[in-house]
N, C-alpha and C positions, 0 to 999 in steps of 0.2 A: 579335787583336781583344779577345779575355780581356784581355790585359797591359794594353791600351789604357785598359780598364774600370777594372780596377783600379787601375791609377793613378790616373784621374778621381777614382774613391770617395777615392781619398789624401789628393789633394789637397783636395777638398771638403772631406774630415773635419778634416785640417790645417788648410785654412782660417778652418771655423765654429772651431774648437780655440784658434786666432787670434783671431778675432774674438771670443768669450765671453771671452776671456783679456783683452781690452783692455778690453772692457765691464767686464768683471769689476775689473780697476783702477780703471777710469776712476767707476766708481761705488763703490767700499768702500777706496782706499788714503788713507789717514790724510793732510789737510795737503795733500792736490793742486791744491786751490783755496780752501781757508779758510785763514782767519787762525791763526796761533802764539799770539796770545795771545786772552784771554777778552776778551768782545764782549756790549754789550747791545742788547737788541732790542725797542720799544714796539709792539706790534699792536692798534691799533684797533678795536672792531667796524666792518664793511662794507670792510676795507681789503681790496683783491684781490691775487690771488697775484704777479701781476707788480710790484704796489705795493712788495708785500712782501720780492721782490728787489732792487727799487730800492731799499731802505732796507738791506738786506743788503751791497750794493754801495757802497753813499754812506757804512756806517759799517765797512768795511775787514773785513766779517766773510766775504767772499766777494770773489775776487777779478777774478771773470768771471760774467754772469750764465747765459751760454747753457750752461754745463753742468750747473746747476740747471734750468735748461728741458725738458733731451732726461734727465733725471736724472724728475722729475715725469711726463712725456710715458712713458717706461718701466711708470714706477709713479703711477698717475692719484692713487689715492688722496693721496698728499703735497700734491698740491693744497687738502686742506682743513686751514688750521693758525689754528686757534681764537685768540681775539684773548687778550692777554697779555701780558705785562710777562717777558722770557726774557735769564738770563742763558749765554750761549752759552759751554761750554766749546770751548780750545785745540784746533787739528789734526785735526778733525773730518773723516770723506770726506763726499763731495756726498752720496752717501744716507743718510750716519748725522746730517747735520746736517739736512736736510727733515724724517725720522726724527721726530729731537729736539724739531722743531718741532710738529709733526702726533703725536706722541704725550703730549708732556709736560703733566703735570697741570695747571691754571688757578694761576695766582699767586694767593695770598690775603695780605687785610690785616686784621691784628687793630683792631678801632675798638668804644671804650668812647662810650655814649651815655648820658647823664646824665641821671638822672631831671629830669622838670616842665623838659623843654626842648619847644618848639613845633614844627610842622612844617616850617616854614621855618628854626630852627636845625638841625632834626636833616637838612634835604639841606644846608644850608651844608658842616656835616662830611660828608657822605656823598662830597657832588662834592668835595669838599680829598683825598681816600684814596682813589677810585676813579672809574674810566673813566665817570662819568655826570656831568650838568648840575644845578646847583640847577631850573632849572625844569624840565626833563624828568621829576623826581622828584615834583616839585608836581603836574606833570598826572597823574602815575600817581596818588598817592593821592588824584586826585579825581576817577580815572576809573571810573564806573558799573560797567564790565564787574568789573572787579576788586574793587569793594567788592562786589559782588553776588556773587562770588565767596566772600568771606572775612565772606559774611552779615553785611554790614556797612550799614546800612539810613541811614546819613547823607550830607553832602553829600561828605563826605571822613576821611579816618582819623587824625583828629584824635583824641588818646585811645589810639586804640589801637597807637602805634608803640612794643612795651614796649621799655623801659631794659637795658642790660647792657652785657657785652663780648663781643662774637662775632666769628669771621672769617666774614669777607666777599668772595667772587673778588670778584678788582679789576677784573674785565671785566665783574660783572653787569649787568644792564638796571635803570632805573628800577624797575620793574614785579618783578623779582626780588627787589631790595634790601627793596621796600615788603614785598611778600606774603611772606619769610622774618620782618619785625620785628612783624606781623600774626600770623604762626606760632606767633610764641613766648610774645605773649599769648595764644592759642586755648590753648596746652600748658600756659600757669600758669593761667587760667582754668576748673580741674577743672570735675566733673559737682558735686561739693561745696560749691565756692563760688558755682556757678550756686544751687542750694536755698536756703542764705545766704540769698542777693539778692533772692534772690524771695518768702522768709517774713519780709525787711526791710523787703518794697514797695516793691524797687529793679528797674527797668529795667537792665539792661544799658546804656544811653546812661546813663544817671539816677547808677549808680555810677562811670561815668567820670569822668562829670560833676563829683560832689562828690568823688571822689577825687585828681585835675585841681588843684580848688580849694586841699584839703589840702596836696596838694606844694607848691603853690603859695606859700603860706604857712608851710611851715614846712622846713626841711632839717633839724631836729633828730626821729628817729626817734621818740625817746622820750613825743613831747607833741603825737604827729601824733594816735593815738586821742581828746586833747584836743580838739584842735580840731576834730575829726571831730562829733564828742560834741557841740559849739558848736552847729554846722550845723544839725545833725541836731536840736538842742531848738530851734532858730528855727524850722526846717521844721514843727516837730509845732504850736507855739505862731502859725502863721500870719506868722510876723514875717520882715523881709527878708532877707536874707543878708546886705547890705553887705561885700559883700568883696571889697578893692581890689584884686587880679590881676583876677576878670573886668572894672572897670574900665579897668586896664591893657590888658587882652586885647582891649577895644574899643577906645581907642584906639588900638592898632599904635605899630608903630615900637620900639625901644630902652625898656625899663626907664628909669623916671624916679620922679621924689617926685611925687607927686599932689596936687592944690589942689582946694580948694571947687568950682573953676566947671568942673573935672575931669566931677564925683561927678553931673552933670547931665547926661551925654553920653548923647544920645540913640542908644539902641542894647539892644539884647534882651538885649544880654550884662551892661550896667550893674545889676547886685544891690540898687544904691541906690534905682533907679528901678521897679523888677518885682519880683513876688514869685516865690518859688519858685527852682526851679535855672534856669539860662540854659540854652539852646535844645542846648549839648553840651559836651566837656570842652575847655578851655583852654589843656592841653600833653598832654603824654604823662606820668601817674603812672607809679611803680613800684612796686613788691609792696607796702611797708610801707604807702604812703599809701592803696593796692586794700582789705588786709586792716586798715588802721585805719577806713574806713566800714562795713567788714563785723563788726567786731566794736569798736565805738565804746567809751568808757570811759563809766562809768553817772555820771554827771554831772549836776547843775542847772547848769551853768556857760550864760551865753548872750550874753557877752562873751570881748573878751581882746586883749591890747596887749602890744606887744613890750619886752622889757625895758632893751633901749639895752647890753645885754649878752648877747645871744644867746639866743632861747627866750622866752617871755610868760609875762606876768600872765593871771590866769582869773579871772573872775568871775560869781557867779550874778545882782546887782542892778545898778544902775547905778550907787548910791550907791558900790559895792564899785568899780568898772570908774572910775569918775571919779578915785578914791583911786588908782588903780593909773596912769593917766594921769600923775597928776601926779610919782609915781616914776618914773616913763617920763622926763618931761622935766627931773627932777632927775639921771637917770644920764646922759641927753645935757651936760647945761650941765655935770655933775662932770668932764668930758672935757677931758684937757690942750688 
């Protein structure tokens, strides 16, 4: 009856000894059901795990699905494998490739965003480099919850999406993308340049606003505190801003040359027509054009006209500004 026993315990142990010995293969030997060579993989947000075989199967990175199945089903957690852009290495076993998937860090993509571009360019580039929609990103930067979030008191985050190069996961959310390009203004936006602003008489909208304007007009660093300086002596002297971006800005659509019957568009944002700043900023500034309103250059200047060669004329009178005009349209007509 002993001998009986122990045989049974034998063979049991042999058994399970068997049986973990297959499992044991069947989940960690290299190449038993992946591909030999490297494999990519696009994961979507909301794509579910059995999607996500399907696409492992359809692009030869797995050659059966169901042992990925009872492979997850083992280990639940492999179920959750974050969305991503995954370049699969060669020979992989069924758990070291779930593994792979369910552990491996977020893809990131490096994207430079240029100063005094608008909201709508800055999701054009967003959604071209990562997993989000130009209009998905529209609604986020004009969603209440979020700007309320990022103490942001207007209709949308216009102004405040600052400029740079940053990586970015390629799988962010609308709502992630906005609230990091929001971040990085709050972090250049010291307690320092708050004081600034406010011994300026500037609102926080108020300096985006002319700051907005500045880039707007000018991509030469140099003569942005210039025109800054312009503004800012209309502002003080009660006189209009006239200044054809927020024009531009009200009309929409594509950059274009502006005409007379332009300059009468009825709209809050038209300079020509309203005194004071327009109702918010008109692209997203960057530092130079922030810290040119904040420390403007000491100026009577209260004109200024482009020179047909990159950068403007300034002027304090009109008399001066009409003279300057007309070298304006001396270095256009001197043009081969």
């Amino acid at each position: 009856m002993t001998s009986n026993k122990n045989s049974l315990r034998k063979l049991f142990l042999a058994g399970t000894t068997l049986l973990l010995t297959a499992l044991s293969c069947f989940l960690f030997i290299p190449g038993l059901n992946t591909s030999q060579t490297t494999t990519r993989l696009t994961v979507h947000r909301g794509t579910g795990f059995r999607s996500i075989l399907d696409k492992l199967h359809r692009n030869g990175s797995i050659t059966l699905a169901w042992p990925m199945l009872l492979t997850a089903s083992l280990v639940p957690t492999l179920h959750n494998i974050k969305p991503g852009r995954y370049l699969i290495p060669p020979g992989m076993s069924n758990f070291g490739l779930l593994y792979y998937l369910h552990a491996h860090p977020q893809d990131e993509v490096r994207i430079t965003l240029p100063e005094g571009m608008d909201l709508r360019k800055v999701a054009r580039i967003l959604s071209r480099n990562l997993d989000i929609d130009s209009t998905g990103f529209m609604t986020a930067v004009s969603n209440k919850k979020l700007l309320a979030r990022h103490g942001i008191g207007a209709d949308n985050a216009e102004g405040y999406l600052f400029p740079g190069t940053y990586n970015f996961a390629w799988a962010s959310t609308p709502e992630e993308a906005a609230g990091f390009l929001i971040g990085q203004f709050r972090h250049f936006y010291t307690d320092r340049l708050q004081k600034v602003a406010a011994q300026e008489g500037l609102s926080e909208t108020g300096l985006l606003t002319l700051a907005s304007i500045v880039e707007a007009e000018t991509p030469v660093d140099a003569e942005k505190s210039l025109v800054a300086s312009v503004y800012l002596n209309r502002l003080k002297k009660n006189m209009r801003l006239q200044a054809d971006p927020t024009v531009q800005y009200a009309l929409g659509g594509a950059a274009r040359r502006l005409y007379y019957k332009d300059l009468a568009a009825d709209s809050p944002y038209n300079t020509y027509r309203h005194n004071g700043l327009p109702p918010g900023p008109i692209c997203n500034p960057g530092a130079a054009s922030i810290l040119a309103v904040l420390k403007p250059a000491q100026s009577s200047f209260i004109y200024f006209v482009a020179t047909g060669n990159g950068g403007h004329y300034f002027a304090g009178s009109l008399t001066e500004h009409n003279a300057n005009i007309k070298k304006y349209k001396n270095a256009l007509r001197s043009r081969p």
